[in-house]
N, C-alpha and C positions, 0 to 999 in steps of 0.2 A: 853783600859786601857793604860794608861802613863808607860813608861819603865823609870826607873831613870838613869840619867846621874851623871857618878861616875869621881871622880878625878884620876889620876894618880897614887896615893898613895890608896886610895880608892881599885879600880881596883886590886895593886899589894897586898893589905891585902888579897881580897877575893882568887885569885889566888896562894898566897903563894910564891910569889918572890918579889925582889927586884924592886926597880920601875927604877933602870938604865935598867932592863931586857927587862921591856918594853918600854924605848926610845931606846933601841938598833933594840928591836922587830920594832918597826916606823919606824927608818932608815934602816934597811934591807929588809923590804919589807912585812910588819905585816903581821905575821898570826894570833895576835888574834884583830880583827876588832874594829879601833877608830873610834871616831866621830870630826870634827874640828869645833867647834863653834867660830864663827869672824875668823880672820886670824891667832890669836894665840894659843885660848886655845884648850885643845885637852882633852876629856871626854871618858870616856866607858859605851857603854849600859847595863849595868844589864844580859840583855838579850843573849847579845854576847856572855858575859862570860861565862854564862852556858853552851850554848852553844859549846865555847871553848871545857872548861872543857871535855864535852862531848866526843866533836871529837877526844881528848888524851887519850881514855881510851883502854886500853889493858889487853888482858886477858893471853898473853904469849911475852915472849920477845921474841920468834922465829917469832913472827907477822913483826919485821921489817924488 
């Protein structure tokens, strides 16, 4: 099955933040995983973001 490749805006609707969060996120050392197609654009897999989402989940604040 094909995973969709999401835009930058795209990406920051399903995640719920702003989309400087994730250029900041790029330049600091992404934790939630891009894709770079050609030299410029930069996409998110679908998949990642679930993903993501996932690995953020907590069930107590004393987890951190």
């Amino acid at each position: 099955m094909h995973d969709l490749l999401l835009t930058t805006k795209q990406a920051a609707q399903i995640l719920g933040v702003s989309t400087a969060f994730l250029e900041r996120d790029r330049w600091a050392g992404a934790r939630v995983p891009f894709v770079k197609v050609g030299s410029r654009a930069v996409r998110y897999r679908h998949s990642d973001l679930l993903a993501y989402i996932e690995s953020c989940i907590h069930y107590s604040t004393s987890q951190y």
